[in-house]
Structures are given as structure tokens and as C-alpha cells.
C-alpha positions in Angstrom: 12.9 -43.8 0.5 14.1 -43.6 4.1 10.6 -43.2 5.1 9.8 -46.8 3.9 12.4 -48.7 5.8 10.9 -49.8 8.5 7.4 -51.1 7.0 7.0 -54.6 6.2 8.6 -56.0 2.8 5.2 -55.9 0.9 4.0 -52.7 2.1 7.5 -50.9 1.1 7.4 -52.7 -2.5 3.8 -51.0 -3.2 4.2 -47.7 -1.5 7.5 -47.8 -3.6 5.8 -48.5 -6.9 2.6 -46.3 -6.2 4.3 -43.3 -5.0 6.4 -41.0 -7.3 10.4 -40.7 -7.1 10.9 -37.3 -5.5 7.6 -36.8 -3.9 7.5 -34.9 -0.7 5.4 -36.7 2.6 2.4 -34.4 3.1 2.3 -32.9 6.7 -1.3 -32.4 7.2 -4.4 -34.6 5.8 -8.2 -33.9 6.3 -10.4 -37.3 6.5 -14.5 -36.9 6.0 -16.5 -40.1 7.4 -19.9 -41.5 7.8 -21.6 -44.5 8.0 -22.9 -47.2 10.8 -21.3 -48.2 13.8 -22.5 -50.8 16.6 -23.5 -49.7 20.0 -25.8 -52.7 20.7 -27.4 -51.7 17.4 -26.5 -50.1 14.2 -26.0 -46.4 14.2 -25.3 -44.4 11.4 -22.3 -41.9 12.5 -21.2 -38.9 10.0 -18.9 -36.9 12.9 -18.7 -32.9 11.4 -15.0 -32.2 13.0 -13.4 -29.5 10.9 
């Protein structure tokens, strides 16, 4: 894959292996998140961007 070849050796070998011959690149991905982050104390964060 041309897309692989400039990633580190061991990162190419396992997206190689866990990604299908053939298999387009998706152009668009939607990420949902929560949990705690520190700002001098724990916070819980769950950001509703859509």
C-alpha cells in the first residue's frame, strides 16, 4: 500500500496484516468521547460536538 510507506516498519507490518487487500482509506471518521481529564483536579469531560 502506498499509503503505508512512510510509517515506521512495525506499524506498516500490522496495518498491512489487519487491513484488507483492496480496501479503500475512509475520508471522513466520527469520534464520541468522555471520561476525566485534569485541570488541577479530575473532571469528567463527555464534549457533544456533532
Amino acid at each position: 500500500m502506498g499509503l503505508l510507506a512512510d510509517l515506521p516498519e512495525a506499524a506498516h507490518r500490522y496495518l498491512e496484516n489487519a487491513i484488507a487487500p483492496e480496501t479503500r482509506p475512509a475520508s471522513a471518521v466520527r469520534l464520541r468521547m468522555h471520561g476525566e481529564i485534569r485541570l488541577k483536579r479530575w473532571c469528567p469531560f463527555s464534549p457533544d460536538i456533532v
